[in-house]
NUKE-685555 format. One line per field, with one value per residue: residue number from 1; residue in one letter; chain; z, x, y of N, C-alpha, C in turn. Coordinates in steps of 0.02 Angstrom, whole numbers. Each point is the difference from the previous one (the first is absolute). Layout:
// NUKE-685555
num c(NUM | ...)
residu c(A | ...)
chaine c(A | ...)
n_zz c(Z | ...)
n_xx c(X | ...)
n_yy c(Y | ...)
ca_zz c(Z | ...)
ca_xx c(X | ...)
ca_yy c(Y | ...)
c_zz c(Z | ...)
c_xx c(X | ...)
c_yy c(Y | ...)
//
This chain:
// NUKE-685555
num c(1 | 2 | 3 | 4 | 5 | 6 | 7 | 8 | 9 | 10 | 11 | 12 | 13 | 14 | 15 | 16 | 17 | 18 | 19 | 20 | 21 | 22 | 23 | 24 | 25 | 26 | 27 | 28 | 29 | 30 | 31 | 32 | 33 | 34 | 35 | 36 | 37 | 38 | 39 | 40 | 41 | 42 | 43 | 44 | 45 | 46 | 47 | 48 | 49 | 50 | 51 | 52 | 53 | 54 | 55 | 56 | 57 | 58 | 59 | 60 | 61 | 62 | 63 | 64 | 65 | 66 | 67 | 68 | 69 | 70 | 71 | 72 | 73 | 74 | 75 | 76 | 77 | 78 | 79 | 80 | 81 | 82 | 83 | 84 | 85 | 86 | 87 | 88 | 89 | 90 | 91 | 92 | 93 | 94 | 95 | 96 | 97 | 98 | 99 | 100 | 101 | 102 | 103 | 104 | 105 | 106 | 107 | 108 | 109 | 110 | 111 | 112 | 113 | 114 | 115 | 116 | 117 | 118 | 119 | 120 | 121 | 122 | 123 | 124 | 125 | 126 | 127 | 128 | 129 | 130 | 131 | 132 | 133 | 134 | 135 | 136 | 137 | 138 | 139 | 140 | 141 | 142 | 143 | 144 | 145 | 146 | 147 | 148 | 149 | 150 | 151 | 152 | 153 | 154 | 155 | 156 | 157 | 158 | 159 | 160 | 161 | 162 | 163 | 164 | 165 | 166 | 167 | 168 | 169 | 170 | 171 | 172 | 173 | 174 | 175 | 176 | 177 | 178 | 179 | 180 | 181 | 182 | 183 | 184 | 185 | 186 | 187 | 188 | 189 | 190 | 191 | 192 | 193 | 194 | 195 | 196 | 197 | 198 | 199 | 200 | 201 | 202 | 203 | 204 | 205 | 206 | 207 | 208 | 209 | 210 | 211 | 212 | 213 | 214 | 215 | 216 | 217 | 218 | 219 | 220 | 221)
residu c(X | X | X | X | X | X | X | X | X | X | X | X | X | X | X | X | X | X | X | X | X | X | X | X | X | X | X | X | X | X | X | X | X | X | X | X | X | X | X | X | X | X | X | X | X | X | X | X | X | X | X | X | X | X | X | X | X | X | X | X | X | X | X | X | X | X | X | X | X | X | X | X | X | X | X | X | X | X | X | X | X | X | X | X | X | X | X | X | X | X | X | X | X | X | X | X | X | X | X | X | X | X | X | X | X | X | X | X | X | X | X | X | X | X | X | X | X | X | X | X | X | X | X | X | X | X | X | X | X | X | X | X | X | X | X | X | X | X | X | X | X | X | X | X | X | X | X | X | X | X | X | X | X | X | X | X | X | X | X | X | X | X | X | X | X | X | X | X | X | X | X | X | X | X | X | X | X | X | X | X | X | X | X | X | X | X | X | X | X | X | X | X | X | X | X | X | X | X | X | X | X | X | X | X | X | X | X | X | X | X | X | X | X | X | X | X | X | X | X | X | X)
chaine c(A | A | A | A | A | A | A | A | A | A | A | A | A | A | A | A | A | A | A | A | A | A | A | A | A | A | A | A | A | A | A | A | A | A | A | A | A | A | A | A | A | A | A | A | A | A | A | A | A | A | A | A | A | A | A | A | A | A | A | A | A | A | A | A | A | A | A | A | A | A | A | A | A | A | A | A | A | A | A | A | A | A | A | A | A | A | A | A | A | A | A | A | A | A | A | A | A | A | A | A | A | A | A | A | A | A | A | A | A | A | A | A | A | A | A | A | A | A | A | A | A | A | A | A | A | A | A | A | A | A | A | A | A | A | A | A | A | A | A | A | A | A | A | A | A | A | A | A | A | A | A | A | A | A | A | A | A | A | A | A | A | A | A | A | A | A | A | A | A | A | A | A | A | A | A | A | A | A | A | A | A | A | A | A | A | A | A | A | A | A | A | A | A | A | A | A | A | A | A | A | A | A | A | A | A | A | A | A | A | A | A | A | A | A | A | A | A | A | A | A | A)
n_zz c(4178 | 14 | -57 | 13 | -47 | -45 | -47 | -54 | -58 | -7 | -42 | -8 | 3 | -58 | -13 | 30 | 44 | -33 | 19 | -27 | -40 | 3 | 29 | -75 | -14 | 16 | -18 | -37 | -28 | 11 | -55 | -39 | 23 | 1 | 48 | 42 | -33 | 7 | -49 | 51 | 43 | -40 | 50 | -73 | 27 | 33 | 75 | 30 | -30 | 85 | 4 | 23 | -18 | -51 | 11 | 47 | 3 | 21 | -28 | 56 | -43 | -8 | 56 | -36 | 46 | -36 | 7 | -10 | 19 | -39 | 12 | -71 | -22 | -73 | -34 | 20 | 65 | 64 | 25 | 32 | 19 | 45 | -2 | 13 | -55 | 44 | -21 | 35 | 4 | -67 | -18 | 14 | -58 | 45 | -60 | 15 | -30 | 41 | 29 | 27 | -61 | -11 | 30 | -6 | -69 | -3 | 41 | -28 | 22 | -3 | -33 | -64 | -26 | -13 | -77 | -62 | -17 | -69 | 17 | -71 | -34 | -68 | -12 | 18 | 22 | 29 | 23 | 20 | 14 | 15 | 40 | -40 | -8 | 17 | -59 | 83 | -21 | -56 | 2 | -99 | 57 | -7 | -39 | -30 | -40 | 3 | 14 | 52 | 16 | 29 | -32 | 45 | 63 | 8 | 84 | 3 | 66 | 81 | 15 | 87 | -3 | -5 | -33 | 10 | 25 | 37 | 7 | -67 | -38 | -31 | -45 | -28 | -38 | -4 | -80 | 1 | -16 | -52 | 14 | -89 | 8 | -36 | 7 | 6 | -36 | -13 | 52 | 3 | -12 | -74 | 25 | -68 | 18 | -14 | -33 | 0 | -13 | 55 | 41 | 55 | 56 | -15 | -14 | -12 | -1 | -37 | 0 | -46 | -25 | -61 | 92 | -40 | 46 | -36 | -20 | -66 | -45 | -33 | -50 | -28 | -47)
n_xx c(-776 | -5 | -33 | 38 | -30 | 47 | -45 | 34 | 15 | 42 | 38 | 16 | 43 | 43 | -44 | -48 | 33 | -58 | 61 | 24 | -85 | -5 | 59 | -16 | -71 | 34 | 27 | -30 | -18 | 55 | 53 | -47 | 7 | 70 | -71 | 23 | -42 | -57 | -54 | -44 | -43 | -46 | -24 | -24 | -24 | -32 | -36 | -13 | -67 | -11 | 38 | 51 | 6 | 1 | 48 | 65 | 21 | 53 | 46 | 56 | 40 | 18 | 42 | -1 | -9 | -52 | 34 | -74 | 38 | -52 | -10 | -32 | -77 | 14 | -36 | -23 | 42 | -19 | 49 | 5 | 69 | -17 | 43 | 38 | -10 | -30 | 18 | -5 | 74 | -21 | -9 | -74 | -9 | -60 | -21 | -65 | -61 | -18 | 64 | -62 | -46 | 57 | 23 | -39 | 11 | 50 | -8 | 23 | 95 | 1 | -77 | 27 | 30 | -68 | 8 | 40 | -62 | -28 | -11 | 20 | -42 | 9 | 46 | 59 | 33 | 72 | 34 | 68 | -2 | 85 | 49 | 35 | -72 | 67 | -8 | -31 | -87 | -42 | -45 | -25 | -42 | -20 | -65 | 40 | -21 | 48 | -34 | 11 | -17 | -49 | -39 | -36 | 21 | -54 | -16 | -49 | -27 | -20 | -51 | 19 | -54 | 22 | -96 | 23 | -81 | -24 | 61 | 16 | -15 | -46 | 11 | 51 | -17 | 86 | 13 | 34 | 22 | 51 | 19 | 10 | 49 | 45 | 38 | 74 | 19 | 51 | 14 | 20 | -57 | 0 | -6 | 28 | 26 | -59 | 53 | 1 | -72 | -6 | -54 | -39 | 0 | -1 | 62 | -32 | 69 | 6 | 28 | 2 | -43 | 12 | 29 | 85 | 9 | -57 | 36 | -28 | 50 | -33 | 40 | -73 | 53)
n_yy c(-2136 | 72 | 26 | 52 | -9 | 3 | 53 | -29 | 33 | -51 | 67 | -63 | 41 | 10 | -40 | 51 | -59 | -42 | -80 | 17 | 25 | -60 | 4 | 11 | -33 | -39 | 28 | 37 | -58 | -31 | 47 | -3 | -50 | 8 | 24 | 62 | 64 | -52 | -13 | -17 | 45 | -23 | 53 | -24 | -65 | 43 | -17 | 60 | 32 | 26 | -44 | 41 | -66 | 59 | -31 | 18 | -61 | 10 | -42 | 21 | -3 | 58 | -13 | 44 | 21 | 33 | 42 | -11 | 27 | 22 | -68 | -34 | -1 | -16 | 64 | -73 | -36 | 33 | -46 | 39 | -35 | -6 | 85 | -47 | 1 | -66 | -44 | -19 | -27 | -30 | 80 | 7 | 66 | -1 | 21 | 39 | 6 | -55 | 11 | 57 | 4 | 5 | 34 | 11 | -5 | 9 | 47 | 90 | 25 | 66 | 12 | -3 | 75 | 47 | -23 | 49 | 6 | -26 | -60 | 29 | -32 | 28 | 55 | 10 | 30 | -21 | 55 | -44 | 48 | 19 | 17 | -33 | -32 | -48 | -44 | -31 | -1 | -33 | -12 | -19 | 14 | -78 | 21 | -35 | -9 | 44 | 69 | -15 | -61 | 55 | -20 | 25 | -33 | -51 | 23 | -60 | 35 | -18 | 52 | 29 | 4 | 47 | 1 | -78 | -29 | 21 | -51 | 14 | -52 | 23 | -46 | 35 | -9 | 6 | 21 | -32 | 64 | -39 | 65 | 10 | -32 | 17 | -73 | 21 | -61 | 31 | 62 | -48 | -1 | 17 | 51 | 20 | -63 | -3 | -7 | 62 | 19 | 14 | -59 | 33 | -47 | 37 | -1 | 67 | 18 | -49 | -50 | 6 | -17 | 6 | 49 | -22 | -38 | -52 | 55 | -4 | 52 | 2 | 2 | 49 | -50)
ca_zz c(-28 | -42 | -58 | -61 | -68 | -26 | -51 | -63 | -56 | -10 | -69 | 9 | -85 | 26 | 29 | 69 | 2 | 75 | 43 | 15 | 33 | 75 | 49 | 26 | -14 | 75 | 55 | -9 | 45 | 87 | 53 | 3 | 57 | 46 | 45 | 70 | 19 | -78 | -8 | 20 | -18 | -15 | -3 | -20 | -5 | 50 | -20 | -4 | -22 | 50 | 6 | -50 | 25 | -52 | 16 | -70 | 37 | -14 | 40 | 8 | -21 | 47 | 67 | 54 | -10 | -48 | -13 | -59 | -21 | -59 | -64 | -9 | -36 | -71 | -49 | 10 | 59 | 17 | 69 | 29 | 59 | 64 | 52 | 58 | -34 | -22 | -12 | 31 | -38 | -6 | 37 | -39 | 15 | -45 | -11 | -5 | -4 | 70 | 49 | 58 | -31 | -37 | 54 | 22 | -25 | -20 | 83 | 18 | 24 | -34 | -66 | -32 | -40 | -90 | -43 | -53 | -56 | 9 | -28 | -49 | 6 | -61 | -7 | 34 | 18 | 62 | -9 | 60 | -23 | 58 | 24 | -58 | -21 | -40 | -3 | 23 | -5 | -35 | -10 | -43 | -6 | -63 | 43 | -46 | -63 | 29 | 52 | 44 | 10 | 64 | 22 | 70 | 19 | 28 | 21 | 63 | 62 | 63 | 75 | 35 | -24 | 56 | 32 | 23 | 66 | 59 | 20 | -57 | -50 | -56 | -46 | -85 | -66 | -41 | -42 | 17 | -40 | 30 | -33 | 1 | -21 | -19 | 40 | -42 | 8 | 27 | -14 | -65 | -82 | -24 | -9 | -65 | -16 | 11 | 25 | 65 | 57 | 19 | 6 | 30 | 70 | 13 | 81 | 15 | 47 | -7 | -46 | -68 | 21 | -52 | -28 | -18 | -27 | -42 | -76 | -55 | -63 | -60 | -58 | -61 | -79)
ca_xx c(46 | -6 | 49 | -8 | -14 | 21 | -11 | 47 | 38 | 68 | 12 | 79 | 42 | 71 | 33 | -14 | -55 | -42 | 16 | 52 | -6 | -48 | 21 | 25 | -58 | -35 | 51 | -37 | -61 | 5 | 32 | -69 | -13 | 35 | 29 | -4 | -60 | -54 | -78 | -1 | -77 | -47 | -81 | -13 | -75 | -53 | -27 | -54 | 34 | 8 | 70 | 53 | 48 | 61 | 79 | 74 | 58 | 67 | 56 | 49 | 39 | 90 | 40 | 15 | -48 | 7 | -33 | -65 | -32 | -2 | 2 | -64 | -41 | -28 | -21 | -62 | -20 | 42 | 11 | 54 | 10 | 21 | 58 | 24 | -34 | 60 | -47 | 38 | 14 | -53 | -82 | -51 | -57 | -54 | -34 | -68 | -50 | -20 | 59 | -31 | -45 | 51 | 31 | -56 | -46 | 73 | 46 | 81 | -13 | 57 | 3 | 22 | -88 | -1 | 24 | -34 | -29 | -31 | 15 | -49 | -28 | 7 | 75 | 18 | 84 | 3 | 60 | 44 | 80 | 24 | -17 | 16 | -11 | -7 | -47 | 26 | -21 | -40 | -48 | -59 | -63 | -56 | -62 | -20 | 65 | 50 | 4 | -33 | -102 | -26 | -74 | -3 | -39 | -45 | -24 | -75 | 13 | -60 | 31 | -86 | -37 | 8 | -58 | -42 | -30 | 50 | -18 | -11 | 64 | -18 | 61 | -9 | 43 | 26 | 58 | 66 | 42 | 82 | 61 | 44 | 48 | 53 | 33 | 58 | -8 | 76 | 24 | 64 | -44 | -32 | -66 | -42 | -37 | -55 | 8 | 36 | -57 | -86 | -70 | -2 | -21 | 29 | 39 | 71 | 59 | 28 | 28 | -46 | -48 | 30 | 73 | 25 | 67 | 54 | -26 | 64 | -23 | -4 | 5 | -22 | 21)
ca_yy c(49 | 50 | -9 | 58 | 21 | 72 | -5 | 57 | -11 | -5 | -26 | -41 | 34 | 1 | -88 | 0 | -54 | 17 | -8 | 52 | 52 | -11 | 18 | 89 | 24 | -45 | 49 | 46 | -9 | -3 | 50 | 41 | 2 | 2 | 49 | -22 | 1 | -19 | 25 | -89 | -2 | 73 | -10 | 55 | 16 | -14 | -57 | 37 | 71 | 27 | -41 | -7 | -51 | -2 | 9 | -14 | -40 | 11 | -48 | -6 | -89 | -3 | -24 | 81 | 61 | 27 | 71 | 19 | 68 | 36 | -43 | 2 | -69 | 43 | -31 | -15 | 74 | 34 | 19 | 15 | -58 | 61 | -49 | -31 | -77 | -53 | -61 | -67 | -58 | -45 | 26 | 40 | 65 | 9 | 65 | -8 | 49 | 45 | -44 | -23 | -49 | -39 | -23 | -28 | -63 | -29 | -40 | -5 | 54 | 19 | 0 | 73 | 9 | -32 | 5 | 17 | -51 | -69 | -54 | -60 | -57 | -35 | -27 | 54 | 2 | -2 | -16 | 13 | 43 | 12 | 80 | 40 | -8 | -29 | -28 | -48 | -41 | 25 | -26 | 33 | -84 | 26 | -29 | -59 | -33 | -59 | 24 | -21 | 46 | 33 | 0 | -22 | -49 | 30 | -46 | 28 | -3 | 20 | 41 | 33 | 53 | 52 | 2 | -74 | 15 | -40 | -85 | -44 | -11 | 4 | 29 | 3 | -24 | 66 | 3 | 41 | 17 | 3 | -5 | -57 | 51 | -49 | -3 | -23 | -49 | 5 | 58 | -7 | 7 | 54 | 23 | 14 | -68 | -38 | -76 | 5 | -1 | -49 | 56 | -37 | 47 | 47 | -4 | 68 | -13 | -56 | -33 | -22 | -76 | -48 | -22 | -48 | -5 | -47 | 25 | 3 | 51 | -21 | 56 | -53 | 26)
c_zz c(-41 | -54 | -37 | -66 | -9 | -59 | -49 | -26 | 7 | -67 | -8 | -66 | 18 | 27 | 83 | 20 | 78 | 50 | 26 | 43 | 68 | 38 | 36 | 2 | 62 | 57 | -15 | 39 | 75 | 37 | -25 | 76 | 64 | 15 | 70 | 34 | -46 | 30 | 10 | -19 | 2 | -7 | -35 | -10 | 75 | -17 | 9 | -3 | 31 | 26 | -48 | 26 | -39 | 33 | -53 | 63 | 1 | 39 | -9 | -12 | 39 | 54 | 31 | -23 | -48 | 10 | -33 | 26 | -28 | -66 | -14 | -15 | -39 | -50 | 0 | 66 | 1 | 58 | 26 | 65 | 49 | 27 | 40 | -12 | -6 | -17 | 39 | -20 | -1 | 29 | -53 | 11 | -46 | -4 | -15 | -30 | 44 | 55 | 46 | -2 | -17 | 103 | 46 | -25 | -7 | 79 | -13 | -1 | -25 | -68 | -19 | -31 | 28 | -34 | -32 | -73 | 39 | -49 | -45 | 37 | -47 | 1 | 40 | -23 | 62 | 5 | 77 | -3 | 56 | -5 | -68 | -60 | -55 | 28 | 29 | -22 | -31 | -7 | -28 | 9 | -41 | 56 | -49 | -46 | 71 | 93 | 74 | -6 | 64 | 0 | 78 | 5 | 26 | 15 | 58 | 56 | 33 | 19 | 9 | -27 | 44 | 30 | 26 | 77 | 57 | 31 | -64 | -21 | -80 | -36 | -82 | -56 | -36 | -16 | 35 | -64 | 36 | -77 | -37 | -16 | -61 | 28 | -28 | 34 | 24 | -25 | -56 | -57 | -2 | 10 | -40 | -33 | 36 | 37 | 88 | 51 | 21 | 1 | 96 | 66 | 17 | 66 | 6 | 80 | 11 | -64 | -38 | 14 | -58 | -22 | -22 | -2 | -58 | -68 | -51 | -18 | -79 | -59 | -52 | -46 | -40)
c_xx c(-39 | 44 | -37 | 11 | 10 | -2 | 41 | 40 | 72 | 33 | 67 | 41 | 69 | 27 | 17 | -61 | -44 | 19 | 49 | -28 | -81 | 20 | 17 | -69 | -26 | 46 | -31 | -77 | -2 | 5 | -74 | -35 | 20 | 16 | -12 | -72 | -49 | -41 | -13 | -82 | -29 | -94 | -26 | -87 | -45 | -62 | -64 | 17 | 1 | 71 | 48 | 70 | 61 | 62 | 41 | 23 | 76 | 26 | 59 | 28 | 61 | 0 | -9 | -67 | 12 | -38 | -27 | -9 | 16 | -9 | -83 | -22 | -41 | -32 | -84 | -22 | 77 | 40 | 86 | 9 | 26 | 67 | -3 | -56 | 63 | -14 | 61 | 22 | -56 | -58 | -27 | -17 | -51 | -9 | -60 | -26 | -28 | 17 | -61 | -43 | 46 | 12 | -81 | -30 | 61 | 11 | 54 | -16 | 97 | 0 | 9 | -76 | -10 | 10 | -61 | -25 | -26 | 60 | -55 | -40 | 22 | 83 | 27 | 86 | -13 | 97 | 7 | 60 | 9 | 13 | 34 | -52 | 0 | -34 | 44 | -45 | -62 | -62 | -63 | -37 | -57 | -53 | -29 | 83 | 38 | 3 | -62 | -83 | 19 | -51 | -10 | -45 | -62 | -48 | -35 | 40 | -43 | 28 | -68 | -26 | 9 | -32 | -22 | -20 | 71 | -22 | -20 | 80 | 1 | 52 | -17 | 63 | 23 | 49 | 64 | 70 | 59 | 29 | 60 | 74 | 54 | 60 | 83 | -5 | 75 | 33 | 65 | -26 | -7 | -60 | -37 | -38 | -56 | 18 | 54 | -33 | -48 | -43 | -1 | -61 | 58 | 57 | 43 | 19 | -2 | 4 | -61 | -39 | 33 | 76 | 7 | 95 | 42 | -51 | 67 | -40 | 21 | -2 | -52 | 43 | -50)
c_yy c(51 | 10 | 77 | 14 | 89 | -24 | 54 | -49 | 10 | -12 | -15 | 10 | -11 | -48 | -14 | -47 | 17 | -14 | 64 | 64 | -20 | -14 | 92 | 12 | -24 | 50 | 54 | 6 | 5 | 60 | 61 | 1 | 3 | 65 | -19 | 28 | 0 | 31 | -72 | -7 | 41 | -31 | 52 | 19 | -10 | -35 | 41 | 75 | 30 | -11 | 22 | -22 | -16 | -1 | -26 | -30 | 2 | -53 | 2 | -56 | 2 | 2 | 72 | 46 | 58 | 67 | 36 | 100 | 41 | -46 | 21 | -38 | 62 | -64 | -3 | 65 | 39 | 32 | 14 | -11 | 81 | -31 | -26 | -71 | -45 | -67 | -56 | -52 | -57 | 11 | 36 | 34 | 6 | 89 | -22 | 66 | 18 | -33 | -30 | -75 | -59 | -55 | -22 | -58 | -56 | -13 | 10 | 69 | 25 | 26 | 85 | 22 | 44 | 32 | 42 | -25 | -78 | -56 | -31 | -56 | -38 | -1 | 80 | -2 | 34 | 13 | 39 | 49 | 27 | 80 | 32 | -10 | -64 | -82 | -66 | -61 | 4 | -61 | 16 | -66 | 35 | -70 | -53 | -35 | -74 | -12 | -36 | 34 | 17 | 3 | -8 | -54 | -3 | -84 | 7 | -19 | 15 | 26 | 23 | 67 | 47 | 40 | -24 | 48 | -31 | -38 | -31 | -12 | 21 | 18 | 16 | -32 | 65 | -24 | 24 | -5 | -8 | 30 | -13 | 58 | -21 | 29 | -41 | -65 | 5 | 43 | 21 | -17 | 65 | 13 | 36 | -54 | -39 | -79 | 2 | -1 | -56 | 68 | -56 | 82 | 76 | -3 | 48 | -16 | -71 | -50 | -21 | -64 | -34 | 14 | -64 | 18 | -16 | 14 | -2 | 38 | -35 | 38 | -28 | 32 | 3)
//
């Protein structure tokens, strides 16, 4: 079981008891996150500086398709969805920095992009707003405190030398970098909260590696 920590002060006056008001605080909490299109993942660091593998992930939670044009992504970057953008009941759109590099090293294809500006390394905002501007979904990660590591991974592998003479096998030893991204552990969490995320292998257009179904939200008094 995932269990989210929200941190603040509740001051109980007027002979209003706590039992009375955590239930309206636990109904509060819930409906923060209850929309029908989130900010699900986000890669905000590459694993080499020639590579720019930055994206914003989007997941459809509702049953019907949803009509993204003219909505945006502000703040940290900056992008505007083209008409006739739609996102599919219980489907994803990735936006990228650079859709091409993004759909090559990832193995997918359909991606938006790109976008204007960079994504922090250290902390960013990141907000979702629709064609009027207003704000469907918001996510401020930060690159330490409560928040998932991304450090990338990194580990030896063989492969052939691509000078080797011919008719040899000669091989070499190289580092290989994976990517890490964070990722909503379950789209009906908030996403201004640290404790709503993992960190894991990057999976734009599909379901999270540390979804969880069976999370409670928790008020700290």
């Amino acid at each position: 079981m995932r269990i989210m920590k929200l941190k603040g002060y509740f001051p109980i006056t007027n002979k209003l008891k706590l039992s009375a008001i955590l239930p309206l605080l636990l109904f509060s909490v819930f409906a923060q996150g209850q929309t029908e299109v989130v900010i699900n993942e986000i890669n905000y660091r590459s694993v080499e500086i020639q590579e720019n593998l930055e994206f914003i992930e989007l997941h459809n939670t509702s049953a019907s398709a949803i009509d993204l044009s003219g909505w945006y992504l502000t703040d940290g970057i900056t992008y505007e969805f083209p008409g006739g953008t739609s996102i599919p009941a219980g489907g994803y759109l990735v936006v990228c920095a650079d859709p091409a590099q993004c759909q090559s090293d990832f193995g997918i294809s359909g991606a938006y992009g790109p976008f204007m500006g960079a994504l922090s390394n250290e902390s960013d905002d990141v907000i979702l707003r629709d064609a009027n501007f207003k704000i469907v979904d918001e996510v401020d990660y930060d690159g330490w405190k409560e928040w998932p590591n991304v450090r990338y991974q990194d580990f030896e592998d063989i492969r052939a030398i691509p000078t080797r003479p011919i008719g040899t096998d000669y091989t070499e030893t190289f580092t290989q970098k994976v990517a890490i991204s964070i990722q909503k552990i379950n789209p009906n969490l908030d996403g201004k909260h640290g404790g709503a995320w993992g960190a894991g292998t990057p999976t734009p257009g599909t379901q999270n590696l540390g979804y969880d179904n069976n999370y409670t939200v928790l008020p700290v008094i």
